[in-house]
PABA-714679 format. One line per field, with one value per atom (N, C-alpha, C, CB): residue number from 1; chain; atom name; x, y, z. Coordinates in pm, whole numbers. Each point is the difference from the previous one (the first is absolute). Glycine has a CB too. Example, Ala and Ser with C-alpha at 12.3 -4.5 7.8 and 13.67 -1.06 7.14 Angstrom:
nr	(1, 1, 1, 1, 2, 2, 2, 2)
kette	(A, A, A, A, A, A, A, A)
atom	(N, CA, C, CB, N, CA, C, CB)
xx	(1319, -89, 90, -189, 154, 82, -77, 118)
yy	(-569, 119, 120, -117, 222, 119, 109, -63)
zz	(780, 0, 0, 125, -197, 6, 73, -215)
END
This chain:
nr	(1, 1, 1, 1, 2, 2, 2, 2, 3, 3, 3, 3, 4, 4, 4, 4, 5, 5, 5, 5, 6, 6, 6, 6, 7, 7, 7, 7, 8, 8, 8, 8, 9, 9, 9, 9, 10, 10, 10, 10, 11, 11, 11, 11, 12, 12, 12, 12, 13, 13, 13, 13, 14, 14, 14, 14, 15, 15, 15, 15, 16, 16, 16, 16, 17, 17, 17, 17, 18, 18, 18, 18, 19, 19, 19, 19, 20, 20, 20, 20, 21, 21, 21, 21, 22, 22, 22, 22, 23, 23, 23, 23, 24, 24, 24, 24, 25, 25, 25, 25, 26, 26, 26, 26, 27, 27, 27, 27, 28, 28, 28, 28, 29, 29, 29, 29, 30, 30, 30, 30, 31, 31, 31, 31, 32, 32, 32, 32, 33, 33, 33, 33, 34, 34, 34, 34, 35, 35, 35, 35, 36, 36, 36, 36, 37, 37, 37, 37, 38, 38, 38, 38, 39, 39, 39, 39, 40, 40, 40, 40, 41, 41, 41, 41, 42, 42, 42, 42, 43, 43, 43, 43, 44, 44, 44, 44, 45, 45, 45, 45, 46, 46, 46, 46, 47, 47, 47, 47, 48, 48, 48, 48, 49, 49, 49, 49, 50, 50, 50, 50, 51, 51, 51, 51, 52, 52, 52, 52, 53, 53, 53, 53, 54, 54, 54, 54, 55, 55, 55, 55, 56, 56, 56, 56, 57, 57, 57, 57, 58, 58, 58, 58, 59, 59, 59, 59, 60, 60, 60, 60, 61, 61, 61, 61, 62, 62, 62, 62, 63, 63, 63, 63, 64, 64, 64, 64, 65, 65, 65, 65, 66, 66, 66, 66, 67, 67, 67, 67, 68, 68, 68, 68, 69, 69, 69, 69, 70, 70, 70, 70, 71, 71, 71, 71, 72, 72, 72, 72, 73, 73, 73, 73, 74, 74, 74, 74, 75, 75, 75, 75, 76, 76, 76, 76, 77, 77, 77, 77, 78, 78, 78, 78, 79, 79, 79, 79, 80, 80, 80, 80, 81, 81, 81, 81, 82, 82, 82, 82, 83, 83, 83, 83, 84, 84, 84, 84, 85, 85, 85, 85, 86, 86, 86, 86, 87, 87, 87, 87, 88, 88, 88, 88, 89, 89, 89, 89, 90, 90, 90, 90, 91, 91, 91, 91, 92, 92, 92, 92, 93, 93, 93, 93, 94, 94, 94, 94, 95, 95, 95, 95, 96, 96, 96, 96, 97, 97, 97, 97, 98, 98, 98, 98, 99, 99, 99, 99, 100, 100, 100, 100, 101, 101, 101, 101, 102, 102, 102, 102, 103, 103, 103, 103, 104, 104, 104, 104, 105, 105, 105, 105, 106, 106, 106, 106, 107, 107, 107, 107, 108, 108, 108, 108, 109, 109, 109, 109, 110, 110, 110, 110, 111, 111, 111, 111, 112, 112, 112, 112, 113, 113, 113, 113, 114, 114, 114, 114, 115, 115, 115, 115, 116, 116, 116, 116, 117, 117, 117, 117, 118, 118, 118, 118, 119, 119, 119, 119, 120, 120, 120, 120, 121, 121, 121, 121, 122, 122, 122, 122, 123, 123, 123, 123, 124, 124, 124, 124, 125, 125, 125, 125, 126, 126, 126, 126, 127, 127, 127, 127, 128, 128, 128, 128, 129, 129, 129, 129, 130, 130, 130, 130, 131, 131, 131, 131, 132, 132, 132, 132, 133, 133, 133, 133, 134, 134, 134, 134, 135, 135, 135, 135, 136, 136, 136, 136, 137, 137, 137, 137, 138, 138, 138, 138, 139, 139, 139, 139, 140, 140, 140, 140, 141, 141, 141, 141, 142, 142, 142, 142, 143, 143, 143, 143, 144, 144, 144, 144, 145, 145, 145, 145, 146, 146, 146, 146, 147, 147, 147, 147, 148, 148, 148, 148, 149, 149, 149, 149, 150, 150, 150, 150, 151, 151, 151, 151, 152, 152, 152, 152, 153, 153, 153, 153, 154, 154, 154, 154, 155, 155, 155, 155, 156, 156, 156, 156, 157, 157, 157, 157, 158, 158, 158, 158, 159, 159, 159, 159, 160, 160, 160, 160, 161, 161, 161, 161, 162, 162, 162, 162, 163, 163, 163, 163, 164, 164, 164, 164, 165, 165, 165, 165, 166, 166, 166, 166, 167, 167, 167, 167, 168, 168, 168, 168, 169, 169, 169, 169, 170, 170, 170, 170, 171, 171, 171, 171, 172, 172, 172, 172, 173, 173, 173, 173, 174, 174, 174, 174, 175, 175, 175, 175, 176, 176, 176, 176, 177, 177, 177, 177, 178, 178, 178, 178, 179, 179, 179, 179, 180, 180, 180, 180, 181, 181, 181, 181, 182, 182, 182, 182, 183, 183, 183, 183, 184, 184, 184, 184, 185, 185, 185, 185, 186, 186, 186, 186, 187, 187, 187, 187, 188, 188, 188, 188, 189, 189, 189, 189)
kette	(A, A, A, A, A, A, A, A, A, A, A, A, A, A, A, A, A, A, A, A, A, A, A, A, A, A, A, A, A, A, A, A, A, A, A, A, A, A, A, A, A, A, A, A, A, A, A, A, A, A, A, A, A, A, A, A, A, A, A, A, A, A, A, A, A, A, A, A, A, A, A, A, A, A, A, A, A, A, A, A, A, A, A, A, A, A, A, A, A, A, A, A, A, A, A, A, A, A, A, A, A, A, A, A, A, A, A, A, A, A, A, A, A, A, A, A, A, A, A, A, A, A, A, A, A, A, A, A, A, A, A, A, A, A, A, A, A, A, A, A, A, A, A, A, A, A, A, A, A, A, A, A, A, A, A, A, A, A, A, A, A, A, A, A, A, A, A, A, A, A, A, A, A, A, A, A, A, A, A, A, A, A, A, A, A, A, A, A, A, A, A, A, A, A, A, A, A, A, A, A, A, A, A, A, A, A, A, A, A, A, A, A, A, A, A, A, A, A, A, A, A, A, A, A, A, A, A, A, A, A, A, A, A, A, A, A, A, A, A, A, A, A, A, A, A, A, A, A, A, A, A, A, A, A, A, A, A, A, A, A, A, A, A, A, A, A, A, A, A, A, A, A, A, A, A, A, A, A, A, A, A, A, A, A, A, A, A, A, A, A, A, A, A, A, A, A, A, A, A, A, A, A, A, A, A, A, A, A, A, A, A, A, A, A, A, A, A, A, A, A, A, A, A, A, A, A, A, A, A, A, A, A, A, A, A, A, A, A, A, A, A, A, A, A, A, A, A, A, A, A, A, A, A, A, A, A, A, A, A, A, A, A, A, A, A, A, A, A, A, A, A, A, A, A, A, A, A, A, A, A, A, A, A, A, A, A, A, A, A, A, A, A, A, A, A, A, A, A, A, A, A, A, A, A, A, A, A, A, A, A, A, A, A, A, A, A, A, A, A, A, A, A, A, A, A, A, A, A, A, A, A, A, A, A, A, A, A, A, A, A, A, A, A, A, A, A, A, A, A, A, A, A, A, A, A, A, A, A, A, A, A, A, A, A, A, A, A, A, A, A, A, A, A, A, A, A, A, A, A, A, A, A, A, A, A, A, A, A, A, A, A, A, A, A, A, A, A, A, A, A, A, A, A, A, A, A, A, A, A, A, A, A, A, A, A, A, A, A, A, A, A, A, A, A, A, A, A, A, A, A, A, A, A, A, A, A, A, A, A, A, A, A, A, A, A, A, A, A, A, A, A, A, A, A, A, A, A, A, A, A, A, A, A, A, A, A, A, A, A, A, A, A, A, A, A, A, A, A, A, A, A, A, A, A, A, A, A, A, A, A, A, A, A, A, A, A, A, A, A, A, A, A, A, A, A, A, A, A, A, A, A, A, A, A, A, A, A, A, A, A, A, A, A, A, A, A, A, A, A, A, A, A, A, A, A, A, A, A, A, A, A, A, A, A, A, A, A, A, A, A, A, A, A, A, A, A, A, A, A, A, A, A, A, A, A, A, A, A, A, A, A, A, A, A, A, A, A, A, A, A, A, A, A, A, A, A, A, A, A, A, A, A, A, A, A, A, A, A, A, A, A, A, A, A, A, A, A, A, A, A, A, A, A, A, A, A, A, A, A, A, A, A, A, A, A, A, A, A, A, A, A, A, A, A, A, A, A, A, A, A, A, A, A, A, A, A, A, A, A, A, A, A, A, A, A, A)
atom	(N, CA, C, CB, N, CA, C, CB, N, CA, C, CB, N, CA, C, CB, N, CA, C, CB, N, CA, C, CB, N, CA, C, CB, N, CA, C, CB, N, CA, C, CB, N, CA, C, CB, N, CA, C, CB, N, CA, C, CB, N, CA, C, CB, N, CA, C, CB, N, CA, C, CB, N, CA, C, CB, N, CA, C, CB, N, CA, C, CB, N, CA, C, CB, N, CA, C, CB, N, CA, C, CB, N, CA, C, CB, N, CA, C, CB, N, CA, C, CB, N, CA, C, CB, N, CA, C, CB, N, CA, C, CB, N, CA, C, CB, N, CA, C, CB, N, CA, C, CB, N, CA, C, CB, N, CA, C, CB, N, CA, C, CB, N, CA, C, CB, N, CA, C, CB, N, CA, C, CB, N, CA, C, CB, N, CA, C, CB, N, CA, C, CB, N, CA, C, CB, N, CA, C, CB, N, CA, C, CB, N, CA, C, CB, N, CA, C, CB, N, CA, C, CB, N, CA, C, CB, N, CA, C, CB, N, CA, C, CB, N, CA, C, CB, N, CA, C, CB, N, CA, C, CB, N, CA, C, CB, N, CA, C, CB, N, CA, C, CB, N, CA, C, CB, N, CA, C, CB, N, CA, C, CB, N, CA, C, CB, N, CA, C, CB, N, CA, C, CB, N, CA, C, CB, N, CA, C, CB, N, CA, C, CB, N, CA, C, CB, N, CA, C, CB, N, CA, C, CB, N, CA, C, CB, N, CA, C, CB, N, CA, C, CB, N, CA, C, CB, N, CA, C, CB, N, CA, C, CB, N, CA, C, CB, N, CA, C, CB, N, CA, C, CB, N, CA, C, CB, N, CA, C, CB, N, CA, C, CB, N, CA, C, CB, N, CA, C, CB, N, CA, C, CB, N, CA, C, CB, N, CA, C, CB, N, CA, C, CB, N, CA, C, CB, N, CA, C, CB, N, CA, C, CB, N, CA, C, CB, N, CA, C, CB, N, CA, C, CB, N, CA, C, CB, N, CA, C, CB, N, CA, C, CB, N, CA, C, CB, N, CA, C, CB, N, CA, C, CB, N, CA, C, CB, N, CA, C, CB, N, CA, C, CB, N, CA, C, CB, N, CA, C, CB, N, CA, C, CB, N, CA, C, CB, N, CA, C, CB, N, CA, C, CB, N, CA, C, CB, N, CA, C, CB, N, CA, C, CB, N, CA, C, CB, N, CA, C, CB, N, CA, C, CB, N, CA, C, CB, N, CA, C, CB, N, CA, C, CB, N, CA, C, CB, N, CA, C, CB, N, CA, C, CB, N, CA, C, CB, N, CA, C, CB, N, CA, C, CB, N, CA, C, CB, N, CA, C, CB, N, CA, C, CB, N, CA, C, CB, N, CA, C, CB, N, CA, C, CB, N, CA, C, CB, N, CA, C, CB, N, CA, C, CB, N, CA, C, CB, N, CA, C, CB, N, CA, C, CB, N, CA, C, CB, N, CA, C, CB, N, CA, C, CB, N, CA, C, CB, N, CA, C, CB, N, CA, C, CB, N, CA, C, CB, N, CA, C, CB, N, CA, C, CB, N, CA, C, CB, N, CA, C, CB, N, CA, C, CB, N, CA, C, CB, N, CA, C, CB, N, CA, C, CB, N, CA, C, CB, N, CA, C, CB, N, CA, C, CB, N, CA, C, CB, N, CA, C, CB, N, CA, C, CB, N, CA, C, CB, N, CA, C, CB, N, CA, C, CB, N, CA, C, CB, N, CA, C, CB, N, CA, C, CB, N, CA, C, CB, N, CA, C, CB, N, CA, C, CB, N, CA, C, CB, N, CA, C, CB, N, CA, C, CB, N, CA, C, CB, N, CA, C, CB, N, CA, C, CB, N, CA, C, CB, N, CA, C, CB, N, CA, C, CB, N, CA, C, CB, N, CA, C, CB, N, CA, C, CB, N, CA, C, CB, N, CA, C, CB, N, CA, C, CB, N, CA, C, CB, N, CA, C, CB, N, CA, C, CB, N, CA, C, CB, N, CA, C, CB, N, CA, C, CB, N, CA, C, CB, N, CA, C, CB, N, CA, C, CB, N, CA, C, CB, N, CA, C, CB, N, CA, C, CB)
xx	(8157, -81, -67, 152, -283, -27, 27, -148, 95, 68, -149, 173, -282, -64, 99, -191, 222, 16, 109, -76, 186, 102, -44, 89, -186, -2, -79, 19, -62, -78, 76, -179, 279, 150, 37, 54, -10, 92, -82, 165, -327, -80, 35, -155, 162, 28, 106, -125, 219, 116, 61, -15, -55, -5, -76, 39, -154, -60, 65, -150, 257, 86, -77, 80, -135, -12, 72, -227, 384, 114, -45, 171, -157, -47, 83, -71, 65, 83, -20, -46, 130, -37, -138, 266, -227, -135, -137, 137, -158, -81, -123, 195, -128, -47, 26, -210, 245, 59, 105, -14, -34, 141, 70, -109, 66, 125, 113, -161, 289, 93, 77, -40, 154, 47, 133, -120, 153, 138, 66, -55, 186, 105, 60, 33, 54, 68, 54, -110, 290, 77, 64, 55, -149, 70, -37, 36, -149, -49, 54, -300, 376, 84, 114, -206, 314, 106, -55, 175, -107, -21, -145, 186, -277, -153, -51, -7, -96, -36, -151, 155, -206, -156, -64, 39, -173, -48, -167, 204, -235, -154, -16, 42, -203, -94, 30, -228, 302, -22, 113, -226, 282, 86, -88, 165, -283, -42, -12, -92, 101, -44, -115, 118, -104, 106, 63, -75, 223, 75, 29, 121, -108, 7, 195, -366, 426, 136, 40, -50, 192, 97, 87, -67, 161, 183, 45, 103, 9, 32, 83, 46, -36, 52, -143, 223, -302, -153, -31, -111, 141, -71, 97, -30, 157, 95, -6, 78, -159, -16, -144, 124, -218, -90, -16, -41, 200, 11, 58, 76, 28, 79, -113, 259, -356, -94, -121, 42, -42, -100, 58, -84, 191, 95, 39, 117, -131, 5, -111, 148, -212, -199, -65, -69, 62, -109, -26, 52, 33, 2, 30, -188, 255, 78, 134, -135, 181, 147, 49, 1, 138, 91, 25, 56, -143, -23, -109, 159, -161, -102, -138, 216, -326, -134, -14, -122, 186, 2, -165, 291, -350, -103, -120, 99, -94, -53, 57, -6, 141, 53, -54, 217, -257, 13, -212, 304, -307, -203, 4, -146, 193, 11, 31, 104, 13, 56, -107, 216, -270, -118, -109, 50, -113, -98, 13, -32, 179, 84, -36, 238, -136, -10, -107, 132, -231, -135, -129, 114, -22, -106, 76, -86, 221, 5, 14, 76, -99, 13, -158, 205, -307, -151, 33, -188, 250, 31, 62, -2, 5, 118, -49, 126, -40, -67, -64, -24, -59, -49, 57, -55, 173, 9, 210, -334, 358, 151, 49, -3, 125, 82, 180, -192, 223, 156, 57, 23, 86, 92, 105, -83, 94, 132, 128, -134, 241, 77, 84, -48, 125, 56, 74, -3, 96, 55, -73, 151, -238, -105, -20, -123, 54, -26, 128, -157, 267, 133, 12, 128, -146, 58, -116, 113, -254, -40, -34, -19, 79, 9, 122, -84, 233, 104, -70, 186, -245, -36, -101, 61, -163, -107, 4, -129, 202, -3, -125, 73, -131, -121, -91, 18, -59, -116, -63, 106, -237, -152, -18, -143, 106, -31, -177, 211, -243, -178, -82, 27, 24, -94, 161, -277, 248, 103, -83, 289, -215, -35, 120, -201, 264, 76, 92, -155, 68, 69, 100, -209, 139, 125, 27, -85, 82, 33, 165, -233, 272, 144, 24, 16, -141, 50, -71, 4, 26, -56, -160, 241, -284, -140, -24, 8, -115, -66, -169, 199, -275, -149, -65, -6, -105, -9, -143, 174, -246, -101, -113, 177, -54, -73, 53, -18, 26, 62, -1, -31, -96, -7, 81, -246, 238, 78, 130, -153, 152, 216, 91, -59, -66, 54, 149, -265, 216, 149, 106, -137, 147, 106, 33, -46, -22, 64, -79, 201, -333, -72, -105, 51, -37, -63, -164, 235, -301, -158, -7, -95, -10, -30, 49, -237, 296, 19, -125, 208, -306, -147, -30, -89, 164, -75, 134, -193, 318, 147, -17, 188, -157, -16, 119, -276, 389, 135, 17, 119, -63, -27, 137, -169, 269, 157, 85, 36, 8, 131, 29, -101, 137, 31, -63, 208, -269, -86, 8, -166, 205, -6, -138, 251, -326, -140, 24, -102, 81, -12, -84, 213, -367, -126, -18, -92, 34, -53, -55, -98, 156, -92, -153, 201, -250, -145, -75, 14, -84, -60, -57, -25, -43, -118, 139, -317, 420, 105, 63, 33, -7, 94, -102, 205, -270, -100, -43, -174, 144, -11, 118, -149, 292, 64, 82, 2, -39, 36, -118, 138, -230, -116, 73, -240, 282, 35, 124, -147, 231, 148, -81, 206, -324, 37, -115, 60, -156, -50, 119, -182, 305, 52, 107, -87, 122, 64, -85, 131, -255, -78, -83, -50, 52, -6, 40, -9, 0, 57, 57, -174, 27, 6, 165, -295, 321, 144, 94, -43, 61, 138, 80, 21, 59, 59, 95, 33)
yy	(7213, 43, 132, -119, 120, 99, 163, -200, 316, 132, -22, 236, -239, -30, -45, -43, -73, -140, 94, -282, 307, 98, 85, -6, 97, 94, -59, 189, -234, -78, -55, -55, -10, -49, 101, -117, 233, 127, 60, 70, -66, 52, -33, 1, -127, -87, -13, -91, 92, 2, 179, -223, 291, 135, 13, 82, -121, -80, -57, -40, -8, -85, -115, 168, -212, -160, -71, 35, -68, -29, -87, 57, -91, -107, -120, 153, -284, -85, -168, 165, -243, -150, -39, -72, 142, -116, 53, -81, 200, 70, -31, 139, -196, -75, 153, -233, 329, 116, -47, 103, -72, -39, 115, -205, 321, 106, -4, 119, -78, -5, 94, -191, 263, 121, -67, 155, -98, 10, 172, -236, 193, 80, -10, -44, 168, -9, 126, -171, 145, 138, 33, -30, -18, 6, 82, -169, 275, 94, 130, -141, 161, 136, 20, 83, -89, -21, 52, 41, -111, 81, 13, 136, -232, 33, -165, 268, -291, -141, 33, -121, 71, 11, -140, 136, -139, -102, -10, 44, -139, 27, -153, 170, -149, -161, -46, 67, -190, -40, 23, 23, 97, 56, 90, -199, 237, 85, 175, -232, 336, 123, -16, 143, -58, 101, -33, 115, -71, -67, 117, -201, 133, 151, -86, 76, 71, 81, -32, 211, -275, 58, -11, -70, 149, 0, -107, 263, -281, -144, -8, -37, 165, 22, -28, 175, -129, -12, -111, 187, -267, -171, -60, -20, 27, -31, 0, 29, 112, 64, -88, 272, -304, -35, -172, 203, -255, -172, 38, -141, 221, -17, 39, 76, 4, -23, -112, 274, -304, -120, -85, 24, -74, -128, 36, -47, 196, -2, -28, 148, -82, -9, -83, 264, -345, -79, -143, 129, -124, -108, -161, 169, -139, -158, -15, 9, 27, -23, 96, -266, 211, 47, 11, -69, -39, 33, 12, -84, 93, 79, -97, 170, -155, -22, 83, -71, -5, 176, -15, 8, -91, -13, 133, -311, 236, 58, 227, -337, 326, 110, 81, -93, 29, 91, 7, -139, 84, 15, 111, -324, 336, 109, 90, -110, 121, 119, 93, -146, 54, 49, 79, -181, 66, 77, 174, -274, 235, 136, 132, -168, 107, 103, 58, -92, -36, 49, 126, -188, 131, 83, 157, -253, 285, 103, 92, -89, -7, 65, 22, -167, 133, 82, 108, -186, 191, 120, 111, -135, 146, 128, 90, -94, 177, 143, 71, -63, -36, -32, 108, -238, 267, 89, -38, -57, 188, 17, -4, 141, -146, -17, 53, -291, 371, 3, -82, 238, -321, -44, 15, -60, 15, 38, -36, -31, 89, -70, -84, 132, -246, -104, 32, -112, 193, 62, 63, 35, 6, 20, -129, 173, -246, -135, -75, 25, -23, -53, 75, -19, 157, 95, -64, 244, -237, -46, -137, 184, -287, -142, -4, -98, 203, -5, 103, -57, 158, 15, -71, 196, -243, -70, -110, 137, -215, -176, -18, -74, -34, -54, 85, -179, 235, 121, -115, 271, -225, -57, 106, -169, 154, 118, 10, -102, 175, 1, -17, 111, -52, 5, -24, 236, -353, -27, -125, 46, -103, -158, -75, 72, -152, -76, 65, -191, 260, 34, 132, -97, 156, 126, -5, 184, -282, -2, 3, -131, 168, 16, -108, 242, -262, -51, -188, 308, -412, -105, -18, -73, 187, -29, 103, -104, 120, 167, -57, 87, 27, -25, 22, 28, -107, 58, 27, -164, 154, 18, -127, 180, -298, -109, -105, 74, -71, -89, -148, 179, -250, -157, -54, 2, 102, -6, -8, 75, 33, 41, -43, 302, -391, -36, -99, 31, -90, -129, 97, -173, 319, 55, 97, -45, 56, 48, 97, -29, 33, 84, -33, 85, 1, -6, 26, 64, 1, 14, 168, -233, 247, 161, 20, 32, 125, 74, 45, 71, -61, 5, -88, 47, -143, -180, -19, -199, 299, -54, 96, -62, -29, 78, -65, 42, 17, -64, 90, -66, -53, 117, 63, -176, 119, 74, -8, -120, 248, -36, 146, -277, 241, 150, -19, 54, 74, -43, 127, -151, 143, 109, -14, 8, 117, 40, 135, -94, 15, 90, -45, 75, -39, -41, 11, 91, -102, 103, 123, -202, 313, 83, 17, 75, -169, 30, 48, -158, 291, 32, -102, 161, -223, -105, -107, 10, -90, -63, 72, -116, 255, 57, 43, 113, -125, 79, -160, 297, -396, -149, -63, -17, 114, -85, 88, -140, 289, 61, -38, 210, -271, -27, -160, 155, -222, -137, 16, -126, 266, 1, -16, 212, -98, 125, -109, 332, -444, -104, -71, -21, -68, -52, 71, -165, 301, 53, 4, 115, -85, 115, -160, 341, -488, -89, -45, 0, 56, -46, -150, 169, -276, -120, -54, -34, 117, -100, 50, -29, 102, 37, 126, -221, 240, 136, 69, -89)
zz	(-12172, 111, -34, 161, -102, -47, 82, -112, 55, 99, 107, -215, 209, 90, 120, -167, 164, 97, 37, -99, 28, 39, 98, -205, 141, 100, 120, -172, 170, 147, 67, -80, 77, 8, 79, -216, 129, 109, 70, -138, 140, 76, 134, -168, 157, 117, 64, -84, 22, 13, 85, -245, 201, 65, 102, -179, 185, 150, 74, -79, 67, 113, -25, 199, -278, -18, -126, 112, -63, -90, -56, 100, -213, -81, 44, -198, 228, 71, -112, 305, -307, -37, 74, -23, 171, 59, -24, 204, -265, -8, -122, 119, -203, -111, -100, 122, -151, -31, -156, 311, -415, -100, -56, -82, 135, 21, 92, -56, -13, 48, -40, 35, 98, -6, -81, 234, -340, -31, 16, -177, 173, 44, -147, 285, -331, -91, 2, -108, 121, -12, -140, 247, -398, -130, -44, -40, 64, -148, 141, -234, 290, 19, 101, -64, 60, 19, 206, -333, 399, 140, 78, -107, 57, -2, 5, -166, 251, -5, -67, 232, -296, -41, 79, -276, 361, 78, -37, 196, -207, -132, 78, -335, 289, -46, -148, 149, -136, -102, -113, 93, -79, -92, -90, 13, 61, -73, 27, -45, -68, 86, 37, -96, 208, 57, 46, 19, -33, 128, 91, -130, 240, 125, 8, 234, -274, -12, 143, -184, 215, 162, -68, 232, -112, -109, 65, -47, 32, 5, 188, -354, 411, 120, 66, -44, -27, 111, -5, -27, -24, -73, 135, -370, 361, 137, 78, -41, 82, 127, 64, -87, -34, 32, 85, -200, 132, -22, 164, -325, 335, 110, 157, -187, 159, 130, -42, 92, -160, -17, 77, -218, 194, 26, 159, -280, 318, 160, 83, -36, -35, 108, -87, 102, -177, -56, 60, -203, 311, 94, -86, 170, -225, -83, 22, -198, 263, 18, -116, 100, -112, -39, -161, 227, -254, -152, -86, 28, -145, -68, -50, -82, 153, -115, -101, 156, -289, -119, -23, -200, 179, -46, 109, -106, 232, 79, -21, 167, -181, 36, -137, 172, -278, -147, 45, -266, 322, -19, 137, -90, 161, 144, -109, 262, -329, -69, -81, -19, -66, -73, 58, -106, 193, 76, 75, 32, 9, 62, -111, 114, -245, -98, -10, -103, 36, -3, 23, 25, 99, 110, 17, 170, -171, -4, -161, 251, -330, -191, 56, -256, 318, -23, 81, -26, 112, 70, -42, 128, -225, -57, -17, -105, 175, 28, 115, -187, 296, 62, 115, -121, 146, 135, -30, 233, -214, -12, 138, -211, 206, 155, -78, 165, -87, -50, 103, -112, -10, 84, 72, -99, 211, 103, -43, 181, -218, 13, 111, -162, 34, 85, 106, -172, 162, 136, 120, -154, 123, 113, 82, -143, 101, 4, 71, -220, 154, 44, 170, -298, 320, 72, 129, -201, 162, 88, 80, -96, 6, 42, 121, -263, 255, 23, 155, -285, 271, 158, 80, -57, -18, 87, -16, 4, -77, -6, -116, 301, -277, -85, -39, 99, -199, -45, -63, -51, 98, -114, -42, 99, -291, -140, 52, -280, 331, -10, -87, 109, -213, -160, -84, 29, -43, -162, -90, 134, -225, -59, -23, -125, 66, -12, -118, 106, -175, -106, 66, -194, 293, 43, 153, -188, 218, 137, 33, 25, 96, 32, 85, -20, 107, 120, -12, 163, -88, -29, 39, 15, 57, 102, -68, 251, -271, -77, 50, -307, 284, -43, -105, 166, -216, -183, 37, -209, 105, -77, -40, -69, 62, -61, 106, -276, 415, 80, 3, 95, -141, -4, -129, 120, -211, -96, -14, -34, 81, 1, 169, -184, 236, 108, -22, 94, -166, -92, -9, -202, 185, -34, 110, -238, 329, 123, 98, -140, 55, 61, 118, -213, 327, 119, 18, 54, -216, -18, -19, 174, -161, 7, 154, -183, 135, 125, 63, -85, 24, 92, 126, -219, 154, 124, 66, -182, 176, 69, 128, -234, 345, 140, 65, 28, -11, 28, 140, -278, 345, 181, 12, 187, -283, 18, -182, 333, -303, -138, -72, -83, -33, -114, -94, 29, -84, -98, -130, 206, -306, -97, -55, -60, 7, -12, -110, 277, -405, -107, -119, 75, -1, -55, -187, 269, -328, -157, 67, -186, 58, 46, -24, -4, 31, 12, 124, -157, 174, 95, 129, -190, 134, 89, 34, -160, 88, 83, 97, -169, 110, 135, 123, -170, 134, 165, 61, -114, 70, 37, 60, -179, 125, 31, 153, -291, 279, 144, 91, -92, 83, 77, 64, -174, 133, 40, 25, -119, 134, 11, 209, -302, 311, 106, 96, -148, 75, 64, 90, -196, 115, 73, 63, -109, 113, 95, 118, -156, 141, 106, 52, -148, 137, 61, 140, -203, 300, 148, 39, 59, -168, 48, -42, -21, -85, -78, 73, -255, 365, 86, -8, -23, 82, -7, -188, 338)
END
């Protein structure tokens, strides 16, 4: 195959248009945890590049697929390894893109244990704590648990942790849509 077709392949494939059987598409994502101990490599084809997860994130990734991807109880690997990709994909062009420190898990733990159910505002699949989060790439990472951008989420009740990137223009977008649906009358007390 050639790297053209390849790369037009992951173009697409980073587009959120997974390469599929029905698609007429003859790229295909393989998975392979042999060239580094603890590390899955997930590629077209078996070719580089391969976009890197450790092998807890590859888990983490199967175990909310297999909750929200709406198939029951067990696994479309096929379906789950072309979501995966696209996932990777899309955030390996992103690198660099806007930092966020992470909370720790006990935080997270501490506040599930006083308020019940927390929605993550800004996370992805790859660092999320909680099963409901909001991402970045929502039609995308919806299979894995995500509720869409926190831009378009207008929830009239609940808990919600909010620890944007630090990028200027997200954090002022995102206290603008905090103080919208507070300062909303129509959604209730």
């Amino acid at each position: 195959r050639s790297v053209a077709a390849s790369a037009a392949a992951a173009a697409a494939a980073a587009a959120g248009d997974a390469p599929s059987p029905s698609s007429g598409s003859t790229a295909r994502v393989r998975v392979d945890a042999s060239r580094q101990r603890g590390t899955v490599d997930v590629s077209l084809d078996g070719a580089k590049p391969y976009l890197s997860i450790s092998s807890a994130h590859y888990d983490k990734m199967q175990r909310l697929f297999v909750r929200h991807a709406g198939r029951g109880p067990s696994l479309d690997e096929e379906a789950f390894h072309e979501r995966l990709f696209c996932c990777l994909a899309r955030y390996e062009a992103l690198k660099g893109a806007g930092y966020q420190c992470a909370v720790p898990g006990r935080a997270f733990d501490a506040l599930r244990q006083s308020l019940g159910e927390v929605v993550e505002c800004f996370a992805s699949p790859l660092n999320c704590h909680y099963d409901r989060f909001c991402s970045a790439f929502g039609p995308l990472e919806e299979a894995f648990g995500s509720l869409g951008s926190f831009f378009d989420f207008e929830p009239l009740e609940g808990s919600f942790e909010s620890n944007p990137p630090f990028v200027p223009e997200i954090m002022d977008a995102m206290l603008e849509h905090i103080e919208a649906l507070l300062g909303d009358a129509s959604r209730g007390p």
